[in-house]
C-alpha positions in Angstrom: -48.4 29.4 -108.0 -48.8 25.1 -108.4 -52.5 24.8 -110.5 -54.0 21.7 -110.8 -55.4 20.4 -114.1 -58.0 17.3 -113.9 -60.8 16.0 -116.2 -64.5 16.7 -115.3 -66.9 13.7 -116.1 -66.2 9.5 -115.4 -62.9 7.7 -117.0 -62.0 4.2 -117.0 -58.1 3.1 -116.1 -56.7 0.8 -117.9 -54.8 -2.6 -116.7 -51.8 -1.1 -116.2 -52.1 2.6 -116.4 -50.7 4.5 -113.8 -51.3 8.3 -115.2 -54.9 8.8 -114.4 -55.6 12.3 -114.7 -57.7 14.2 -111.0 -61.6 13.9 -111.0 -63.4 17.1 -111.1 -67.2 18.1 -110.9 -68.5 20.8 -112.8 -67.4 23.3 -110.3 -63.9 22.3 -110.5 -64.1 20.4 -107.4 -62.1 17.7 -107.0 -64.3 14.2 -107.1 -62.7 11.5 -104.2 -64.6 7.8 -104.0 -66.9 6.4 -102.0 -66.0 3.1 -102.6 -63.9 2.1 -100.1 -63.8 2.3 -96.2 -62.4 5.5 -94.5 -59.1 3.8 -93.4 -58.7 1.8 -96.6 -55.7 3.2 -98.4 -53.7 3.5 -94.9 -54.6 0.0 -93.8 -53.5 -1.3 -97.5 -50.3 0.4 -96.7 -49.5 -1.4 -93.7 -50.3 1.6 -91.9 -52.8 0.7 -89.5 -53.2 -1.3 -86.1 -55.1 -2.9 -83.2 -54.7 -3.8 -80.0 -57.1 -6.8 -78.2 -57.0 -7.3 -74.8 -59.8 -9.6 -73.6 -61.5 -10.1 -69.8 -59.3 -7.8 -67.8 -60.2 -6.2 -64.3 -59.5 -2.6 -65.8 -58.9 -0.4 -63.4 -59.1 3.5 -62.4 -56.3 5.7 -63.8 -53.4 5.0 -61.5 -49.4 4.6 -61.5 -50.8 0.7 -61.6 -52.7 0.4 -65.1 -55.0 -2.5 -66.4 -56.9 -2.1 -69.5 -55.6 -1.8 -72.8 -52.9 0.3 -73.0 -50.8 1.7 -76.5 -47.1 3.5 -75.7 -45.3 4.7 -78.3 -41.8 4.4 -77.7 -39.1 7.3 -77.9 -37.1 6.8 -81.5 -40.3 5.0 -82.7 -39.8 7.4 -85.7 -44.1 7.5 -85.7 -46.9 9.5 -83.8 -50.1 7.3 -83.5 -53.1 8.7 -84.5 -56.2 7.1 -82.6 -58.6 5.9 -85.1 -61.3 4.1 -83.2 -62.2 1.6 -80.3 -64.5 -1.0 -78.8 -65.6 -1.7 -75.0 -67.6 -4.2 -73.5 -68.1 -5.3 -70.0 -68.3 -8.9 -69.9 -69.1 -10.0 -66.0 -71.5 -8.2 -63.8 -69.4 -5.4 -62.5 -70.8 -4.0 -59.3 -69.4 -0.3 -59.0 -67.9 0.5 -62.2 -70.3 3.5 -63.9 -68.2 3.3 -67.4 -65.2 3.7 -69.5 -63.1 6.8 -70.6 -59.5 6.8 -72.4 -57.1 8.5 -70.3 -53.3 9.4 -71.9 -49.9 10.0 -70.4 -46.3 10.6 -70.7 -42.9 9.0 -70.1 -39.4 8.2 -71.9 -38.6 4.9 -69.9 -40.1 1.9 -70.6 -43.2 0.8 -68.3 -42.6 -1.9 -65.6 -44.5 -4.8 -64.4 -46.0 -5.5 -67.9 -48.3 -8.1 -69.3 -48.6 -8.1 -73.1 -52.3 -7.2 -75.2 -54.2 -10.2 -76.1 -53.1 -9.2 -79.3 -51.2 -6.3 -81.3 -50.3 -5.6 -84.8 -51.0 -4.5 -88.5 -54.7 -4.9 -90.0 -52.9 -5.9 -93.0 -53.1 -9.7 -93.0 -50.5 -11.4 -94.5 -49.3 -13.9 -92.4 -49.9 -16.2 -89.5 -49.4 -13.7 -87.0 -50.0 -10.6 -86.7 -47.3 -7.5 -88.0 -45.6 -5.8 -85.3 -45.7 -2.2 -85.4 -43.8 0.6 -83.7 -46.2 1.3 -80.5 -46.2 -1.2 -77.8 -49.2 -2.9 -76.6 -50.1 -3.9 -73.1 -52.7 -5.2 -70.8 -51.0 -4.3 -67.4 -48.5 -1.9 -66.8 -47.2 0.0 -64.2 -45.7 3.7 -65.1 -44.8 6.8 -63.0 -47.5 9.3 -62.9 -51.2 8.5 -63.2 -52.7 9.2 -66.9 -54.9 12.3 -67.3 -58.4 11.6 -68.2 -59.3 12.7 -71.7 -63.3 11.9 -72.2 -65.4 9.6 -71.5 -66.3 6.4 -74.4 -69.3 5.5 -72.7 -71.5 5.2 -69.7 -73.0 2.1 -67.9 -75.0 0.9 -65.4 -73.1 -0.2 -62.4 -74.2 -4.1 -62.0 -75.3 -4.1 -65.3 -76.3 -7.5 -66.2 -74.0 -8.6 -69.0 -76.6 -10.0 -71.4 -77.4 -6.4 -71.4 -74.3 -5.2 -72.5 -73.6 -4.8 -76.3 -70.4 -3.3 -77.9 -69.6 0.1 -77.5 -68.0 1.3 -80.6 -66.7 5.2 -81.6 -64.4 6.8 -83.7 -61.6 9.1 -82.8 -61.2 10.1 -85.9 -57.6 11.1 -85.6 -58.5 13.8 -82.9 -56.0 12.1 -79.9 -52.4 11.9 -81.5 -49.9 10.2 -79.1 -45.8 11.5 -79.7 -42.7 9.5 -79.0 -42.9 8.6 -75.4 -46.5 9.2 -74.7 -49.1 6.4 -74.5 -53.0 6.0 -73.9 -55.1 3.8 -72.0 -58.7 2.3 -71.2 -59.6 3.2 -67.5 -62.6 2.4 -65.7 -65.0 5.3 -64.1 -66.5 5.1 -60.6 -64.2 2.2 -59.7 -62.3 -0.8 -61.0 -64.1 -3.5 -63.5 -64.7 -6.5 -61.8 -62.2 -9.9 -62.0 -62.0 -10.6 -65.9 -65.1 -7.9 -66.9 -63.6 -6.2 -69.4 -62.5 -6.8 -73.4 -61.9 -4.4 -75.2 -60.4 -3.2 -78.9 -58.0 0.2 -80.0 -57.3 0.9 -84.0 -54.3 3.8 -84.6 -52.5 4.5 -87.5 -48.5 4.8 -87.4 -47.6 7.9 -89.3 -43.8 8.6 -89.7 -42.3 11.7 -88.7 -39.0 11.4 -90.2 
């Protein structure tokens, strides 16, 4: 059976040292930082990404989608792992009661589509943004209506919009999208009104072969 050795109390690394011996309390627990942000390593890696897509009419879950929608490709050579995301409802919208994220499932590529505001790694190192395996849309029309999978959050319907703020949650990881699946923003009650809706999806690409 594998053990693991590691050193109990602090240690400094050295410029340049790469053979840092594994943290441990007293308990023989192994000691991870706090230092950094949960998605910090990953994102450093080139391994996470965001779609924008800002002042859309998003609309019910139908065969006809607006919102903010991620499909990962067949032979993307990735699942996506849903990290977090951020609604707001930006004009007066006079019947829809909230936003949920709904997911689907198809190996052709969706029609009538109109790219994300924009799409790619966190990692900034250029001008633009790095392209990743899933695909980003804003409108897209695909063959069988997404499924509901939860509610992000609830609003008044004819909510003023200077009573709006962000809604922000984490997935955590907990909605996992395979080759040819893909996930979407839809609105609850009825569609968001003309150019009500902006709103912001963070996954992480993990390689599966």
């Amino acid at each position: 059976m594998a053990q693991l050795a590691g050193q109990v109390g602090p240690q400094l690394q050295q410029a340049g040292t790469t053979n840092v011996p594994v943290r441990l309390d007293s308990f023989g627990a192994m000691v991870t930082s706090g230092l950094r942000g949960n998605y910090a390593e990953l994102a450093s890696r080139g391994g996470v990404f965001s779609s924008y897509v800002a002042t859309v009419a998003t609309s019910l879950a139908a065969t006809a989608t607006i919102g903010n929608m991620i499909w990962n490709p067949p032979g993307s050579g990735v699942r996506l792992e849903l990290l977090r995301g951020v609604s707001q409802i930006v004009a007066t919208s006079a019947t829809s009661t909230g936003i949920a994220i709904a997911g689907g499932y198809q190996t052709t590529t969706p029609t009538t589509t109109t790219a994300a505001t924009s799409t790619g790694s966190t990692r900034i190192r250029a001008t633009t943004l790095t392209a990743g395996q899933a695909i980003a849309y804003s409108i897209a029309t695909v063959l069988v209506a997404p499924v509901i999978i939860r509610p992000l959050h609830h609003n008044t319907a004819a909510i003023a919009t200077t009573g709006e703020d962000s809604q922000t949650g984490d997935f955590n990881g907990e909605i996992v999208v395979e080759e040819g699946g893909f996930v979407t923003l839809v609105s609850l009650g009825a569609a968001v009104a003309a150019s009500g809706h902006t709103s912001g999806l963070i996954w992480a690409e993990v390689a599966t072969r």
